[in-house]
C-alpha positions as CSV (number, residue, x, y, z in Angstrom):
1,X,62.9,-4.4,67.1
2,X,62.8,-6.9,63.7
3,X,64.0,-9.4,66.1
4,X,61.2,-8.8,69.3
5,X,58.5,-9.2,66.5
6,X,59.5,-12.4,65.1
7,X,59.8,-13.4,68.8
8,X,56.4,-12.5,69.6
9,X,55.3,-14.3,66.6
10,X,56.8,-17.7,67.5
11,X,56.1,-17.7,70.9
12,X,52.7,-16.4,70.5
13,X,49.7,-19.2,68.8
14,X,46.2,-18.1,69.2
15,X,43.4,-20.3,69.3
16,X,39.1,-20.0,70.3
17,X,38.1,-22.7,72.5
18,X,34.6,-23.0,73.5
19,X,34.1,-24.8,77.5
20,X,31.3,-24.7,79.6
21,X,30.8,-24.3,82.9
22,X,29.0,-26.6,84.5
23,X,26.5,-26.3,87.8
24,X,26.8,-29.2,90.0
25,X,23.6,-27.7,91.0
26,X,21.7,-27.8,87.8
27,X,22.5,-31.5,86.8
28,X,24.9,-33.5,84.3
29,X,23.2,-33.8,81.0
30,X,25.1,-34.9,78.2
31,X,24.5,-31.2,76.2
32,X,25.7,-29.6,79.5
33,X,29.4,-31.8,79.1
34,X,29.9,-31.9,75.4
35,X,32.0,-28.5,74.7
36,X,33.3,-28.1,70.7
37,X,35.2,-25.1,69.8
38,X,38.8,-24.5,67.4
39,X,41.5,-22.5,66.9
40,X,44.1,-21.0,64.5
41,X,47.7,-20.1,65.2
42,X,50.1,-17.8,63.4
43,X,54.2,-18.2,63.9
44,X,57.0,-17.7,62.2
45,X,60.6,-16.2,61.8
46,X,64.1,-18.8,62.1
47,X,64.4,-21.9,63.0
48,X,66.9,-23.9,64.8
49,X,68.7,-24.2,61.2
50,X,68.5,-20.5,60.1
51,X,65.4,-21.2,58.2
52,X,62.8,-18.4,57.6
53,X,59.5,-19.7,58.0
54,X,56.0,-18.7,58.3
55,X,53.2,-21.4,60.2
56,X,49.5,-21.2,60.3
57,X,47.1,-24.0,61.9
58,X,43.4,-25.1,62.1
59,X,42.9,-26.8,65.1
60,X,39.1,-28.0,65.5
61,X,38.4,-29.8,69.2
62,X,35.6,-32.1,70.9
63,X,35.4,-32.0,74.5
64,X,33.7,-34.0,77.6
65,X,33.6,-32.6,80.8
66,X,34.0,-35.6,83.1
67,X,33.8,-33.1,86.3
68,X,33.8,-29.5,86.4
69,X,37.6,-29.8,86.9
70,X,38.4,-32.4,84.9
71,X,38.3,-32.5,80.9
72,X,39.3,-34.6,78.1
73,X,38.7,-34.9,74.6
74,X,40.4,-34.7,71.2
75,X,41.0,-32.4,68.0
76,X,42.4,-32.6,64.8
77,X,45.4,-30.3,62.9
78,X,46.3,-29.1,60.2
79,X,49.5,-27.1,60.2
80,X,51.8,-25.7,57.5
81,X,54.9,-24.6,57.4
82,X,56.0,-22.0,54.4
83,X,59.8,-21.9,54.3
84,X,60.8,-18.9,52.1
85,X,64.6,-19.3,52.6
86,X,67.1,-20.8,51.7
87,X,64.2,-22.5,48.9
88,X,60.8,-22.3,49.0
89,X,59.0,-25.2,50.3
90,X,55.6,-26.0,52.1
91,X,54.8,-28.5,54.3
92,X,51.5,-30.0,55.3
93,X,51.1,-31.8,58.4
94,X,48.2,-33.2,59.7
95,X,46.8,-35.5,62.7
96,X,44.9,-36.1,65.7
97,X,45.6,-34.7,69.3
98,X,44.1,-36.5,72.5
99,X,44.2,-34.0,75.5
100,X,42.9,-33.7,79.3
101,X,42.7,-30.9,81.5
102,X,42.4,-30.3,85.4
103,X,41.7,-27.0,86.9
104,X,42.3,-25.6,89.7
105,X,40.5,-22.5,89.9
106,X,42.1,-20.1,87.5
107,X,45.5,-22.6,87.3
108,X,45.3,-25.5,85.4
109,X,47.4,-28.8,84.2
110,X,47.2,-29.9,80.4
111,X,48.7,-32.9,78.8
112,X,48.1,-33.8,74.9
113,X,49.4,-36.3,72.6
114,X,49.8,-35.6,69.0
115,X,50.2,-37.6,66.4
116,X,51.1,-35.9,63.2
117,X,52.0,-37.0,59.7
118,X,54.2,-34.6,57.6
119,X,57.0,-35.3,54.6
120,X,60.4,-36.1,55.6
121,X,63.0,-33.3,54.7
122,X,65.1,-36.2,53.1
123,X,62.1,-36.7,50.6
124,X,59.5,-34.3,50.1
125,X,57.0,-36.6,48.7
126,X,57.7,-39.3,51.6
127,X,56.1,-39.1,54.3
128,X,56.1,-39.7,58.5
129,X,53.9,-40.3,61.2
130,X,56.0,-37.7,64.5
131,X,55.2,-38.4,67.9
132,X,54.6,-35.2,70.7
133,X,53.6,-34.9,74.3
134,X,52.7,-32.0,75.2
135,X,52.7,-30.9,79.0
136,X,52.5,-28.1,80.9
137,X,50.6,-25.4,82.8
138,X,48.0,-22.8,81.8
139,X,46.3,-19.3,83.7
140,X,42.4,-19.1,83.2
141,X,41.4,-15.5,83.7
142,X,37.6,-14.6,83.2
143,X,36.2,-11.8,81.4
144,X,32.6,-12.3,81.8
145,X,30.4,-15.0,83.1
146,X,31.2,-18.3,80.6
147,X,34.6,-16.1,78.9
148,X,37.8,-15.8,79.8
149,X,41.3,-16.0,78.3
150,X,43.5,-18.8,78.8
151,X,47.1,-19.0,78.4
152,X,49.0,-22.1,78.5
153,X,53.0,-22.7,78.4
154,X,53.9,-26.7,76.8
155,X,56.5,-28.5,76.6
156,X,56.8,-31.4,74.0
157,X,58.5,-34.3,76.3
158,X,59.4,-36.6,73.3
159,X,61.2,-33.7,71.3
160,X,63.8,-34.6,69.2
161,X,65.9,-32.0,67.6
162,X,67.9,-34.0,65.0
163,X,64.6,-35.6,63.6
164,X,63.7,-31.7,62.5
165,X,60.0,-32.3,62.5
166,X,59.4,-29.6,64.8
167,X,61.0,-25.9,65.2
168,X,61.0,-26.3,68.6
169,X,60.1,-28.4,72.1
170,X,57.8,-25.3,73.4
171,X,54.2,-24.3,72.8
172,X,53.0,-21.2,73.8
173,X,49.3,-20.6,73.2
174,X,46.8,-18.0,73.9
175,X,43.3,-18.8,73.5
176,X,39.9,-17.7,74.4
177,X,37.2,-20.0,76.2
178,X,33.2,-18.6,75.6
């Protein structure tokens, strides 16, 4: 049972998006394609090493609506890790994350490219710039007129497991849109 929660907990990130939908009928004013919104994840348990962790992230976004299926737009990150075993050690990364999106109807496509900076396990107090594209597919399901909950499986294309940056290629998320 230990086990299925710290499962759910890495495979589980949950973050608030706000996107509008937009009327072809009503017009394309620059309010009606701007969409900002954020998010927060939660993970943790072992990684690929045997290390017990515990991740939290605050992950603010900008978004333009180019048509009503297609968006891009970019956020920001802040991530930590808290490793509690076999020492205790945090790490802050931080960076930028480019992304578009195409939907179709409740299915969509997503790509993002992050760039993140975060200390090197060699050195601590050194630090990297990491590399990830993220790619996959997501579910929109609505819950109201402008709400619905989104969930999205990625995969990071560029992972690299001996460069340890990451605990793993996959991204799961689970956010809301309002």
């Amino acid at each position: 049972m230990k086990k299925a929660g710290v499962i759910l907990l890495w495979v589980v990130s949950i973050s608030a998006w706000a996107q509008r939908n937009v009327d072809d009928r009503t017009g394309w004013g620059l309010k009606d394609r701007l969409y900002t919104g954020g998010g927060f994840a939660l993970n943790g348990g072992v990684d690929a090493y045997g290390n017990r962790y515990f991740y939290f992230a605050v992950n603010p976004i900008v978004g333009y609506m180019v048509t009503p299926q297609l968006s891009v737009g970019t956020g920001v990150t802040w991530q930590r890790f808290a490793y509690s075993q076999p020492v205790k050690l945090n790490i802050d990364q931080y960076g930028v994350s480019p992304f578009v999106r195409y939907n179709f109807d409740q299915l969509f496509a997503y790509g993002e490219y992050m760039l993140i900076n975060t200390p090197t396990f060699v050195n601590a107090t050194e630090r990297r710039n990491f590399d990830r594209l993220l790619l996959g597919l997501g579910y929109r399901q609505p819950i109201g007129p402008r709400s619905a909950i989104n969930l999205m499986a990625l995969y990071d294309v560029l992972y690299d497991s001996q460069e340890r940056a990451f605990a793993s290629p996959w991204v799961f998320r689970v956010f809301f849109t309002l």
